[in-house]
N, C-alpha and C positions, 0 to 999 in steps of 0.2 A: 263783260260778256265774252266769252270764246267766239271766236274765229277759225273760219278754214282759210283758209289763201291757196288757191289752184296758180300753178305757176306754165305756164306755154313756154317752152323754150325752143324753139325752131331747128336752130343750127348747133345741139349741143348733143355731141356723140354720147353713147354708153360708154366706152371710154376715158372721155372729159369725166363725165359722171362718176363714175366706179372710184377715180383718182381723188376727186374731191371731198366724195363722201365719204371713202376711207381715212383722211385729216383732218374731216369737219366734222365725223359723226358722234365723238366723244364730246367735243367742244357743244354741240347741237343739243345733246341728252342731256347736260348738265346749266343750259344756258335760262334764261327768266321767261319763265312762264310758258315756255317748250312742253308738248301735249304729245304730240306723234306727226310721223315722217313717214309718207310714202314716195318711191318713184318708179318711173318704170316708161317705156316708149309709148309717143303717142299716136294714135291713129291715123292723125294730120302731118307724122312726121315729128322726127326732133323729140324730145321729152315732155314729159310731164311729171311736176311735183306736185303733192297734197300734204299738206301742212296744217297742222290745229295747234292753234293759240289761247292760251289766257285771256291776251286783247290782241288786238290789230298794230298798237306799238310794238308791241314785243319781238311778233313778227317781222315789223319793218328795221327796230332796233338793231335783230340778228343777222339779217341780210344785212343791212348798209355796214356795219361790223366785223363780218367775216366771210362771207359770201361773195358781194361784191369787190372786194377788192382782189380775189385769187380767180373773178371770172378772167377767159380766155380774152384776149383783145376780138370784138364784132359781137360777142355773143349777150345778149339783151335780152333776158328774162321779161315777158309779160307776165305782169300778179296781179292779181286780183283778190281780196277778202269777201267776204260774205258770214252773215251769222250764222249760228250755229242753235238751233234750236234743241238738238239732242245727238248724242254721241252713245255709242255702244259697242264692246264687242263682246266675243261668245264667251 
């Protein structure tokens, strides 16, 4: 069943972001079971990613894989998965 994973990141600049996703985003488009990538600032501060998976492995797969290891030292992604009943766009 697909998945979204909302991800909270607190202390992670636009910046940090812009860097990362410019070396992960090829690696990201091409990786198992990868659907779509948003991010952009969030309201509370800090970032927010939206992410949709195949499954909820896949997702967790790709972060523990490539993601977490080129995060900055302090910065701790909060994720969360949830189902996904329907996806759409225009």
């Amino acid at each position: 069943m697909a998945v979204v994973m909302i991800g909270q990141v607190d202390n992670l600049t636009e910046e940090i972001y812009a860097g990362m996703i410019g070396n992960l985003k090829p690696v990201l488009q091409s990786a198992k079971g990868f659907i779509s990538h948003a991010g952009g600032p969030s309201p509370d501060g800090g970032w927010r990613v939206i992410e949709m998976w195949e499954s909820e492995e896949d997702g967790k797969a790709w972060f523990e894989q490539n993601v977490k290891p080129n995060l900055p030292d302090g910065i701790v992604p909060d994720r969360q998965y949830f189902p996904v009943h329907s996806a759409f766009t225009s």
